[in-house]
C-alpha positions as CSV (number, residue, x, y, z in Angstrom):
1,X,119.0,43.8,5.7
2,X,115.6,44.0,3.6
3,X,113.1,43.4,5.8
4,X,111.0,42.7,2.7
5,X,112.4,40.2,1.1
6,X,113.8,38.3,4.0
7,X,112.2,37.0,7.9
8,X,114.4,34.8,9.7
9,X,112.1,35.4,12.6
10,X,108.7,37.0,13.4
11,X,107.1,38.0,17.1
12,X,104.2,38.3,18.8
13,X,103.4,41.7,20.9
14,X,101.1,41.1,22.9
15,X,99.3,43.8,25.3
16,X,101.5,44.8,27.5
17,X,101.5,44.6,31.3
18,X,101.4,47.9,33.2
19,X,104.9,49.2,33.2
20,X,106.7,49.2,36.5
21,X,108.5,52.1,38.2
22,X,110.0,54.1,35.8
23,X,109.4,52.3,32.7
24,X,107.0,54.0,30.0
25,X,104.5,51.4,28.1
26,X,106.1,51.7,25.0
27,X,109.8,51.1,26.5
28,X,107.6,47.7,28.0
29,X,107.0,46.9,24.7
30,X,109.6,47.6,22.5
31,X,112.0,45.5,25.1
32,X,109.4,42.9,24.4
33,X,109.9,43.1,20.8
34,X,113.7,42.7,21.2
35,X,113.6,39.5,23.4
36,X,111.2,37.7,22.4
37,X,111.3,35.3,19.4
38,X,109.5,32.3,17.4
39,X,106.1,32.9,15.5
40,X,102.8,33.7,17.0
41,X,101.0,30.5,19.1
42,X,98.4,29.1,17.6
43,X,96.1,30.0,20.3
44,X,96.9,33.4,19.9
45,X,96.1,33.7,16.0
46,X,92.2,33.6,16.8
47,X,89.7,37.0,15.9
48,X,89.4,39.0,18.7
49,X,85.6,38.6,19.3
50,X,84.1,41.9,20.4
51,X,85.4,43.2,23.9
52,X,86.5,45.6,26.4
53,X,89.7,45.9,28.5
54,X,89.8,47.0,32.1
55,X,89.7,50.4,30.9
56,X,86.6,50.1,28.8
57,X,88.3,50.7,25.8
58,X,87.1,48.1,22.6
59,X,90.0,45.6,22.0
60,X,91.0,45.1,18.5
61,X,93.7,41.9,17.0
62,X,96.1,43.7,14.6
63,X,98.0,41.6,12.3
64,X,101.1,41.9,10.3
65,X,104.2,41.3,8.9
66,X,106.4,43.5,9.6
67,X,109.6,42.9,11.7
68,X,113.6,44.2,12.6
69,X,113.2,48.1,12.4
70,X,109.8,48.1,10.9
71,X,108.6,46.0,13.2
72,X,109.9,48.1,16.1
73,X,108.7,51.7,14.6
74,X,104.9,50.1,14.0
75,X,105.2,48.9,17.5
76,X,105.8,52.6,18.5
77,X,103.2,53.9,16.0
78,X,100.4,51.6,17.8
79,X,101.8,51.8,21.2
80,X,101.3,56.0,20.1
81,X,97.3,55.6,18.9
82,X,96.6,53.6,21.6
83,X,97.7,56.5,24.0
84,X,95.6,58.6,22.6
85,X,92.1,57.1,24.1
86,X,89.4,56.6,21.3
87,X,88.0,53.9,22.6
88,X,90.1,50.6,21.4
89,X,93.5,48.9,22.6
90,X,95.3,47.4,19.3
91,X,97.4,44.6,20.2
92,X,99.7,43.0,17.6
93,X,100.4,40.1,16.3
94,X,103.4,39.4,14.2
95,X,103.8,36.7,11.5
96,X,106.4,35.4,9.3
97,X,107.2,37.2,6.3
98,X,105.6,36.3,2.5
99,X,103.8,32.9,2.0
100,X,103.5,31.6,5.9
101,X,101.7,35.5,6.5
102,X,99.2,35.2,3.3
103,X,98.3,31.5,3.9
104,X,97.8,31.9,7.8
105,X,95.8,35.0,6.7
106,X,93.7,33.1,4.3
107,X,92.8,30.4,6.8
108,X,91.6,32.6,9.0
109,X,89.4,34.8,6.9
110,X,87.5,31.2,6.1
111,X,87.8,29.9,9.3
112,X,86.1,32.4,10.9
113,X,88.8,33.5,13.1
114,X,89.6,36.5,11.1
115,X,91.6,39.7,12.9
116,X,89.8,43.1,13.4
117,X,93.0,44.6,11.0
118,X,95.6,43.3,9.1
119,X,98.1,44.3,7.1
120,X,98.9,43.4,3.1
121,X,100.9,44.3,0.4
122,X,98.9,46.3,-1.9
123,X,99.9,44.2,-5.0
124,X,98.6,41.0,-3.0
125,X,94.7,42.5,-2.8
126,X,94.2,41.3,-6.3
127,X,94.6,38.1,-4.9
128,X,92.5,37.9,-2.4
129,X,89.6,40.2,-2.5
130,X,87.7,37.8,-5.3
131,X,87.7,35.2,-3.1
132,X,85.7,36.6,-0.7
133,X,89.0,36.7,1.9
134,X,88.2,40.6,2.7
135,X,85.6,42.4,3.6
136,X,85.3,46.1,1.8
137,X,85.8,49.7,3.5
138,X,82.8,51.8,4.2
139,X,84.2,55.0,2.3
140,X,81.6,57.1,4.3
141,X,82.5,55.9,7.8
142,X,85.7,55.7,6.8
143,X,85.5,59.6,6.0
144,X,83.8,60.3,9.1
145,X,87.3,59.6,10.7
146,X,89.2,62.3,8.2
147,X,90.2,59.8,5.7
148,X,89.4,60.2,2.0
149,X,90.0,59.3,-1.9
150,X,91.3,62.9,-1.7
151,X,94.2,62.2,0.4
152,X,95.4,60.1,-1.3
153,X,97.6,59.8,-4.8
154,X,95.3,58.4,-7.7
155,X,97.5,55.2,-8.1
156,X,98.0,54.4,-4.8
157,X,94.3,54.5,-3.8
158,X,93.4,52.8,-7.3
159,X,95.4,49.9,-6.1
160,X,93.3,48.8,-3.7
161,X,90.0,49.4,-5.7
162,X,88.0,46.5,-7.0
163,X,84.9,46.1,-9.3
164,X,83.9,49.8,-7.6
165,X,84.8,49.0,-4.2
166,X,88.0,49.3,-1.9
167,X,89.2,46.5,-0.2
168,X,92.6,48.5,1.1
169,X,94.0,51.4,2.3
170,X,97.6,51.9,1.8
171,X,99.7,53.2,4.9
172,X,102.8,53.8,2.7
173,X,104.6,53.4,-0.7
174,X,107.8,51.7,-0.7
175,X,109.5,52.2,-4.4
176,X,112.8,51.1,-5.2
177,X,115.3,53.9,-5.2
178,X,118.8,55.1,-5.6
179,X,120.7,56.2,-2.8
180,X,124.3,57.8,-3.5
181,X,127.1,58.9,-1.2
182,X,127.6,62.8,-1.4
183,X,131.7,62.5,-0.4
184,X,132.0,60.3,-3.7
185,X,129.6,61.9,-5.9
186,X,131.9,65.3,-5.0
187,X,134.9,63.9,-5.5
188,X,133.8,62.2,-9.0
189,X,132.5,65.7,-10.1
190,X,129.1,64.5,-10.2
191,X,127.4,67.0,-8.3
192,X,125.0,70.1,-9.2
193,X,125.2,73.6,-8.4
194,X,122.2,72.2,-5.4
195,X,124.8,69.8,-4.0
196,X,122.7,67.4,-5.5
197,X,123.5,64.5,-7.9
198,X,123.3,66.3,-11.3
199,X,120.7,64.8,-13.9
200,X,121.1,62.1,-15.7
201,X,118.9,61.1,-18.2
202,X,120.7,58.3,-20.4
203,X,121.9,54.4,-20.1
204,X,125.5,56.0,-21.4
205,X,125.1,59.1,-19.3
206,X,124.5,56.6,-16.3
207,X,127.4,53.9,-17.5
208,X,129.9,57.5,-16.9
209,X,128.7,58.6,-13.8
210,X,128.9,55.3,-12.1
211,X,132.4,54.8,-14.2
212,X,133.3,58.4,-12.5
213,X,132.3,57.6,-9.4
214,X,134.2,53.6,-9.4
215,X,137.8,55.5,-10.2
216,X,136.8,57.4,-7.0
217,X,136.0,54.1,-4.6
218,X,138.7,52.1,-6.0
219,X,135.9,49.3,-6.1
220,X,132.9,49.8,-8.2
221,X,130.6,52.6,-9.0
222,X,127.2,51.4,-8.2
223,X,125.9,48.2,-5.5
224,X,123.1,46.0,-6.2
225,X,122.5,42.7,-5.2
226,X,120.5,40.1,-7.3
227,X,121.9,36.7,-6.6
228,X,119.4,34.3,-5.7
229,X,116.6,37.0,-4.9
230,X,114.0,37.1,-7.8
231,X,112.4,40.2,-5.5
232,X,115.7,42.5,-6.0
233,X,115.7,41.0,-10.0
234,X,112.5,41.7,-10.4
235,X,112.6,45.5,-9.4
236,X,115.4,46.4,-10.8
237,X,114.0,45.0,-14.3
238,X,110.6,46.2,-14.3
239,X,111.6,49.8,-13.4
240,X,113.6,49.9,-16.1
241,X,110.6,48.1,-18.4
242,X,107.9,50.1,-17.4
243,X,110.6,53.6,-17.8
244,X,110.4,52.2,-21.7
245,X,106.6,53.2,-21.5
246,X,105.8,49.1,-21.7
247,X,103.1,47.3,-20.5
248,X,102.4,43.8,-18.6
249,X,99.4,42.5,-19.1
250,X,98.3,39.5,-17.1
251,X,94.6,39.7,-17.5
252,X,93.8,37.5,-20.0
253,X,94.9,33.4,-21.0
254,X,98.5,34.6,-21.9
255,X,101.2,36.9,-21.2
256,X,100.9,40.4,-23.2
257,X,104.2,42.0,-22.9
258,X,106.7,44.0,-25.0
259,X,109.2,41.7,-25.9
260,X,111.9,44.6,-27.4
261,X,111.1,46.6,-24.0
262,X,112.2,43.5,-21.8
263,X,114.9,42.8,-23.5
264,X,116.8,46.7,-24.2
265,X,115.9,46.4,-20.1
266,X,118.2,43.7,-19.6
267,X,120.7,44.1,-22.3
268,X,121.1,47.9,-20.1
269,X,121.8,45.3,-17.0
270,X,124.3,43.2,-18.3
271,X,126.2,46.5,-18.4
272,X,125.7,47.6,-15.3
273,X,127.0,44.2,-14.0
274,X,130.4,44.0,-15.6
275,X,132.5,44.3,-12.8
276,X,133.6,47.7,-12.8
277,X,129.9,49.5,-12.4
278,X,128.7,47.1,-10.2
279,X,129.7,43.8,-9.3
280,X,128.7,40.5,-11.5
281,X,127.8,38.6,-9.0
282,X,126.8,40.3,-5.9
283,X,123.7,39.1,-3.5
284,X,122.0,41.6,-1.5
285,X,123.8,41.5,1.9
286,X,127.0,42.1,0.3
287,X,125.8,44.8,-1.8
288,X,124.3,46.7,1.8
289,X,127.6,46.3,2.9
290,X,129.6,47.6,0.4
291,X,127.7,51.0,0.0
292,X,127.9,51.2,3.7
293,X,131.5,51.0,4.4
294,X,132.1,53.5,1.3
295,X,133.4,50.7,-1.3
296,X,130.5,52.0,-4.0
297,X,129.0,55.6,-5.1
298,X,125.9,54.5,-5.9
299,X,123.2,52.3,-4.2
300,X,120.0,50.3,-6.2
301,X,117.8,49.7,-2.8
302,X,114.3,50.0,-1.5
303,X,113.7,52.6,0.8
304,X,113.5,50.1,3.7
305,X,117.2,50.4,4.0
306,X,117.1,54.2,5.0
307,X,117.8,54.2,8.6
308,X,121.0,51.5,7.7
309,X,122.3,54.3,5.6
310,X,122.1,56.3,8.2
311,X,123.4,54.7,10.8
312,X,126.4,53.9,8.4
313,X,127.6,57.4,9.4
314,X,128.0,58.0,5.2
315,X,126.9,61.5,3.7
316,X,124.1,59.8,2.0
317,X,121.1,61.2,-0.5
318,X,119.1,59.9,-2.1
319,X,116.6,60.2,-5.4
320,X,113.8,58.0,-7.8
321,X,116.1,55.8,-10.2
322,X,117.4,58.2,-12.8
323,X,114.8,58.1,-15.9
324,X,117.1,56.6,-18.3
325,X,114.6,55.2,-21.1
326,X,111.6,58.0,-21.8
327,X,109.3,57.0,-18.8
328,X,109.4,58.3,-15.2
329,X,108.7,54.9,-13.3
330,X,109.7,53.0,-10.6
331,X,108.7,49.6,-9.0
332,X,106.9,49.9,-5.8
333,X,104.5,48.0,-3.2
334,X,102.6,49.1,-0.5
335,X,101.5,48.5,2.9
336,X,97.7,48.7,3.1
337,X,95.1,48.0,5.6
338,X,92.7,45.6,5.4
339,X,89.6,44.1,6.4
340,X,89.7,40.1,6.5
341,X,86.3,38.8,6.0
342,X,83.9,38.2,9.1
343,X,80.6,36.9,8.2
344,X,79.0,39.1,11.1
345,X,81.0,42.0,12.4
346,X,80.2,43.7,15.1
347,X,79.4,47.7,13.9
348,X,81.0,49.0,17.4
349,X,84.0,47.1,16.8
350,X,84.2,47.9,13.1
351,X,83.6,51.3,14.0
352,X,86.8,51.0,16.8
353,X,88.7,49.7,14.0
354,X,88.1,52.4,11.4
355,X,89.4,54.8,14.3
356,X,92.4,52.7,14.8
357,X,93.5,53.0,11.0
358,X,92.9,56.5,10.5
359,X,94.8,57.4,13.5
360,X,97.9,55.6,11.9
361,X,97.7,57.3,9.1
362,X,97.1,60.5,10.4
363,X,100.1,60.0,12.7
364,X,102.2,58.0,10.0
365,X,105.2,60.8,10.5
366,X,107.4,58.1,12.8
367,X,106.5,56.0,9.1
368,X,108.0,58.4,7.3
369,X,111.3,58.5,9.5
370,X,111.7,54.8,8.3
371,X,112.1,55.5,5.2
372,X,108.9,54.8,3.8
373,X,107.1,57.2,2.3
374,X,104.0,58.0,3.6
375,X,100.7,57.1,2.1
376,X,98.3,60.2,3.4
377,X,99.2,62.9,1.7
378,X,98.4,65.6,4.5
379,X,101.7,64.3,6.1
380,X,104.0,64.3,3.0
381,X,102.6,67.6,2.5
382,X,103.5,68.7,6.3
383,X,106.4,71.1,6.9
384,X,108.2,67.8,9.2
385,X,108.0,65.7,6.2
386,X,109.6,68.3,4.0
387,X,112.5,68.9,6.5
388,X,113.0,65.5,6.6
389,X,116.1,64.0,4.4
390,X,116.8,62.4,2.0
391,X,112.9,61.4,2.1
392,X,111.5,64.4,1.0
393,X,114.5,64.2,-2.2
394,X,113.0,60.6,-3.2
395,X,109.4,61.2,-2.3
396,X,108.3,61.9,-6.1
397,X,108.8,58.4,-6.9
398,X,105.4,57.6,-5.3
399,X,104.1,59.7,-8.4
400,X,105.7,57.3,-10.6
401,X,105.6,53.7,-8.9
402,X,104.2,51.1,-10.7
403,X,103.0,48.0,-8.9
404,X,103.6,44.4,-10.0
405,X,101.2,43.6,-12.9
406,X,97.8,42.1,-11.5
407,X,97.4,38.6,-11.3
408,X,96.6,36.2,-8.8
409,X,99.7,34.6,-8.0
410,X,101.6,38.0,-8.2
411,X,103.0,40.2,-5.5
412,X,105.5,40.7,-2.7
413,X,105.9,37.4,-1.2
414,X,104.3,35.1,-3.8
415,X,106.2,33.4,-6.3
416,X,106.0,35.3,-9.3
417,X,109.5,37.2,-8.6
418,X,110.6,33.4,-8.0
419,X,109.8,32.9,-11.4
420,X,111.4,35.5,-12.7
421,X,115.2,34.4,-10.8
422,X,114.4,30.4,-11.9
423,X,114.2,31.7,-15.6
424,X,116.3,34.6,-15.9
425,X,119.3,34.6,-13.4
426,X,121.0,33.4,-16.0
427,X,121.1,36.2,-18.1
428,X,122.4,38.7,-15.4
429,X,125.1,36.2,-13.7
430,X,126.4,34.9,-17.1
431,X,125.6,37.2,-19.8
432,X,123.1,34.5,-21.4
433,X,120.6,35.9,-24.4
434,X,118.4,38.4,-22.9
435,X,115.8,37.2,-25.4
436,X,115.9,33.6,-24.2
437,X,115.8,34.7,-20.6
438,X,112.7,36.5,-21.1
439,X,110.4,34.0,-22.9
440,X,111.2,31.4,-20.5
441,X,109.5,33.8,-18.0
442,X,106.7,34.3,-20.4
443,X,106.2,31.0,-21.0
444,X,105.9,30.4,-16.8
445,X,103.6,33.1,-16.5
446,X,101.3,31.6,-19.2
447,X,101.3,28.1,-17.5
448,X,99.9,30.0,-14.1
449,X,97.3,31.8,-15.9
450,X,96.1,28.4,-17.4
451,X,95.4,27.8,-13.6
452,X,92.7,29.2,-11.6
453,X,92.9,31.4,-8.5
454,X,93.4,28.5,-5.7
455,X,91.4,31.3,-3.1
């Protein structure tokens, strides 16, 4: 399941207790993780105001989102930095996915009650950082601790960049990508001479390979699940717009968009949802499940749904979405660290939490086993990383992502992508005029950009 798009519950990991016989810390708290459930208590959403634990060691209030196997690999990624002794003890605190997160995250950077650290998608900063809801990085501290522009690729760390300063810094990239299964991409005749899925660098070329690879499943050639989820809509759409070379610009009173882009974009859906190459009706559960039990060839997914594949016990790969329209793109968020506003911070305990977010990057490899693909380039540039697969295969799509255009009320969990399903479902489920579809969207976009930014 897409941890991304849906939460039925969040947790709260609290320190944990000293372990008894036997038991490491980290199997304390990753049992914790698996037992517990229900949102964060209220009591326990205040900012950490600056202290020590028994050991002497700064204690620092870590927020995020993040939950099923994320949540469990971040818990072993902190439970990891905090072993190594530089002076803090992160303890997390889990909230519910999308709007509940961002609002409880607002209300706490005015309140006053603001975390040392928390996490947000990069394509939400735009959002936030105007209003005065985060506080900017130090960029020299912050290189004191190994961590610099130069790590980083220019349009992740331009993401998080605002009138000059930074008010994130991404942990990861997580693009949409295709996943394939090697047995049926064999037995379609579909494969290179590198045992990799051959090239494929047209809408027709695409239409036969998945057509290939359908006569080989009996079922169809490609999954992807849409139905009632603007989030998987809108990333399937706006790879394939922004691969036409197109722009979306939301910076002024209306909508500037390509019109002839969008709609070649969609038309090229409708065909891949015609029953054969993928089904026309298919939500995103059932399209997981039918690439996993070996019913499809091809899979339209984010890269959140790695260790699934694997599990699967398929002979998976995986690549970037096949350039099909001129433009190597691909839709993509990330997560990124963040400073919620305090109006006086503590220097020793901004200082502890520099450490702690430079340590995560620097030890982001566990990230990277995920699925996601790891932000600090030192690590995707690491012999481990480049042994590991298929993530080293689809890595290049972070050279390529493209964020959701830059608005206020844009972004992974905000209801732009909602939008996009309430106007333009239509037009993938029943074939209705792409051209329709589309300006309908437009036209909600332009009545949110009449509005002003409510934070």
């Amino acid at each position: 399941m897409d941890p991304h798009r849906y939460a039925p519950r969040r947790l709260t990991a609290a320190a944990a207790a000293p372990p008894g016989p036997g038991l490491t810390r980290r199997q304390m708290l990753l049992g914790s993780l698996a037992a517990v459930g229900g949102v964060a208590a209220a009591s326990s959403l205040a900012g950490c105001a600056p202290a020590a634990s028994a050991s002497g060691a700064r204690e620092l209030a870590y927020w995020h989102l993040l939950s099923g196997g994320d949540g469990i690999n971040m818990a072993g990624l902190v439970e990891d930095v905090n072993g190594l002794d530089h002076g803090y003890e992160a303890t997390q605190t889990v909230l519910a996915w999308g709007a509940p997160y961002y609002t409880k995250l607002a209300m706490a950077s005015v309140g006053g009650r603001s975390p040392d650290v928390a996490i947000m998608h990069a394509s939400r900063v735009a959002g936030y950082a105007p209003g005065g809801l985060l506080d900017p990085w130090d960029l020299d501290l912050l290189a004191e601790f190994g961590v610099e522009e130069s790590n980083f690729l220019e349009r992740v760390w331009a993401k998080g960049g605002l009138e000059g300063e930074q008010f994130s810094i991404a942990l990861d990239s997580h693009p949409f990508v295709m996943m394939y299964n090697l047995d049926v991409a064999d037995q379609a005749g579909v494969l290179g001479s590198d045992g990799q899925l051959a090239p494929i660098e047209s809408p027709d070329q695409f239409l036969e390979v998945a057509r290939a690879m359908q006569a080989v499943t009996g079922k169809h050639g490609l999954s992807y699940g849409y139905l009632g989820d603007g989030a998987q809509m809108w990333r399937l759409f706006y790879t394939f717009y922004k691969q036409h070379g197109a722009d979306f610009d939301l910076s002024g009173e209306k909508a500037v968009v390509d019109k002839d882009a969008a709609v070649a974009s969609l038309e090229f859906i409708q065909q891949l949802l015609d029953g054969t190459v993928a089904t026309a009706s298919g939500d995103y559960g059932t399209a997981v499940s039918e690439f996993m039990s070996g019913e499809s060839g091809m899979f339209f997914t984010g890269v959140w749904e790695l260790p699934t594949a694997k599990n699967s016990g398929l002979s998976i790969d995986a690549q970037p979405i096949p350039t099909l329209f001129g433009t190597p793109a691909a839709y993509a968020d990330s997560h990124a660290f963040t400073l919620p506003h305090q109006s006086t911070p503590d220097p020793e305990q901004r200082r502890a939490s520099y450490q702690f977010v430079a340590d995560l990057l620097q030890n982001s490899l566990g990230w990277a086993e995920a699925g996601h693909i790891p932000a600090y380039q030192p690590i995707v540039d690491s012999p481990d990383y480049q042994a590991l697969l298929p993530q080293a295969h689809y890595a290049p799509a972070a050279e390529i992502l493209n964020y959701d255009p830059e608005a206020w009320f844009t972004g992974s969990g905000s209801d732009f992508q909602n939008y996009f399903l309430e106007t333009v479902q239509s037009v993938y489920l029943n074939g209705s005029d792409a051209a329709a579809g589309f300006d309908a969207f437009v036209r909600r976009v332009d009545v949110q950009l009449a509005k002003p930014n409510p934070v």
